[in-house]
C-alpha positions in Angstrom: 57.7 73.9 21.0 56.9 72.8 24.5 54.5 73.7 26.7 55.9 77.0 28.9 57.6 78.6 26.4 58.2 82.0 26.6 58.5 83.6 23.2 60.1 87.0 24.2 62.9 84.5 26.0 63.1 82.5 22.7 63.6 85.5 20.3 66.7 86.6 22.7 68.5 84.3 21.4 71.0 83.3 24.0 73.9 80.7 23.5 74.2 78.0 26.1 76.9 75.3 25.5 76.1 72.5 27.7 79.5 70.6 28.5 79.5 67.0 29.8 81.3 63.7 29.1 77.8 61.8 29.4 76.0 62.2 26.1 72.9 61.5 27.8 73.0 64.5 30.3 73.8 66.6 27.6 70.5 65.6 25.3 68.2 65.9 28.5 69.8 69.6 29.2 69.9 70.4 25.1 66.2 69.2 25.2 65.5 71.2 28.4 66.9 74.6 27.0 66.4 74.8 23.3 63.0 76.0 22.7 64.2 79.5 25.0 67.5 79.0 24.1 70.1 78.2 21.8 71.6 75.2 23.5 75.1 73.3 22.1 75.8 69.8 23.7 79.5 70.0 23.9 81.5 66.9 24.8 84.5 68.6 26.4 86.3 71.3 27.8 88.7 71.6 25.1 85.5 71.3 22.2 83.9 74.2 24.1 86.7 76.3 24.2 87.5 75.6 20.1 83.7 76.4 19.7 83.9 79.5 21.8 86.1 81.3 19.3 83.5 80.9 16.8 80.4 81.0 18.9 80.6 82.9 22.1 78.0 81.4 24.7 76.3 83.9 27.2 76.6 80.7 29.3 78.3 77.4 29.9 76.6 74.5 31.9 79.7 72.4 33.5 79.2 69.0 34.2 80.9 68.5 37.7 83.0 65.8 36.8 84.8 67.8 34.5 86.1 69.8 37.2 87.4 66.9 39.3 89.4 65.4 36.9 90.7 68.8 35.1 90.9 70.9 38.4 89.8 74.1 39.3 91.9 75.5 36.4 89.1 74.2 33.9 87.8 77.9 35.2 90.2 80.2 33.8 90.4 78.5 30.7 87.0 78.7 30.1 86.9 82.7 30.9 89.7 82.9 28.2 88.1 81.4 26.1 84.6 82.7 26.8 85.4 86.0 28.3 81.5 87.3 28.7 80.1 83.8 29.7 78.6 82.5 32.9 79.7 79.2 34.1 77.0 77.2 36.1 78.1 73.8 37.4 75.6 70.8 37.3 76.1 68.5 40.7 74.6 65.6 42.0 72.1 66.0 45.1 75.0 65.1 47.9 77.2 67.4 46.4 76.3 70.8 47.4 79.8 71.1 49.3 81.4 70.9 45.7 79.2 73.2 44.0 80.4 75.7 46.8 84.0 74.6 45.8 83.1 75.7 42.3 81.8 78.7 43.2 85.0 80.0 45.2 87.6 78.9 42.7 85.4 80.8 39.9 82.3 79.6 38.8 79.0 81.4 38.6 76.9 79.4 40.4 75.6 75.4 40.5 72.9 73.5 40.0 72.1 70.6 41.9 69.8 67.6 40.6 67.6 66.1 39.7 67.0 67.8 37.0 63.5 69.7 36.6 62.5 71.6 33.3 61.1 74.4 35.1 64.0 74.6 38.0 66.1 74.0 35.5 65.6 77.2 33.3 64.3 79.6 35.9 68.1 79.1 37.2 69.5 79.5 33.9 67.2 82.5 33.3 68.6 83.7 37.1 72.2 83.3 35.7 71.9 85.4 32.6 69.6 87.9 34.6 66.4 87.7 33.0 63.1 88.2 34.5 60.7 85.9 35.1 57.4 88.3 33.8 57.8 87.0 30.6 54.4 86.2 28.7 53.7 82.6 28.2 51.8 82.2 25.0 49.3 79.5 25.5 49.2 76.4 22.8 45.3 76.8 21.8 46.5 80.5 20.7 48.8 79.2 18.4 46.6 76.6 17.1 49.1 73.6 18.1 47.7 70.2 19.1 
């Protein structure tokens, strides 16, 4: 368990699926998430809307490159497919203007990198509207070194 964690957040539950073509994006979001979360890498659109019918997520994080080459359409399919679930875009710094693009033609929201653990799930926490007055359990209480 890393350092941060918040148990109550943990216990929730919550399924992310974290889509993106690069395998390594995916690991550093999977390994940002999954101690407050249940977090799938997924390595495309069409995976994540097979593993949707199975596995509702509360939220999807969207690589942005996904919606370039698939078009704003990749939105609609996803809501099909995952009704209930948030879709949060992931953007590189200099593309804010895209991210607004996102937002218009459906998506939730965006994220823009780098990538920072804590930014990172305080917007994720944002997106599924949880609060942030969680209780953070200290590692010398649980007795882990």
């Amino acid at each position: 368990m890393q350092i941060g964690v918040e148990m109550s957040k943990a216990l929730e539950n919550k399924r992310v699926f974290i889509v993106d073509d690069n395998e390594i994006i995916r690991a550093a979001l999977q390994f940002m998430l999954h101690d407050e979360f249940e977090a799938h890498e997924v390595a495309s659109t069409a995976n994540a809307c097979e593993k949707a019918k199975t596995q509702p997520p509360d939220l999807i994080l969207l690589a942005e490159g996904l919606p370039k080459t698939e078009g704003f359409g990749i939105f609609a399919k996803l809501r099909e497919s995952a009704p209930k679930a948030k879709v949060l875009i992931v953007v590189e710094p200099d593309s804010a203007a895209f991210g607004k693009e996102c937002v218009a033609a459906g998506a939730n929201g965006f994220l823009a990198k780098p990538l920072k653990i804590e930014f990172v799930r305080q917007k994720v926490d944002a997106m599924l509207g949880r609060s942030a007055g969680g209780v953070t359990i200290p590692l010398t209480v649980l007795n882990v070194r």
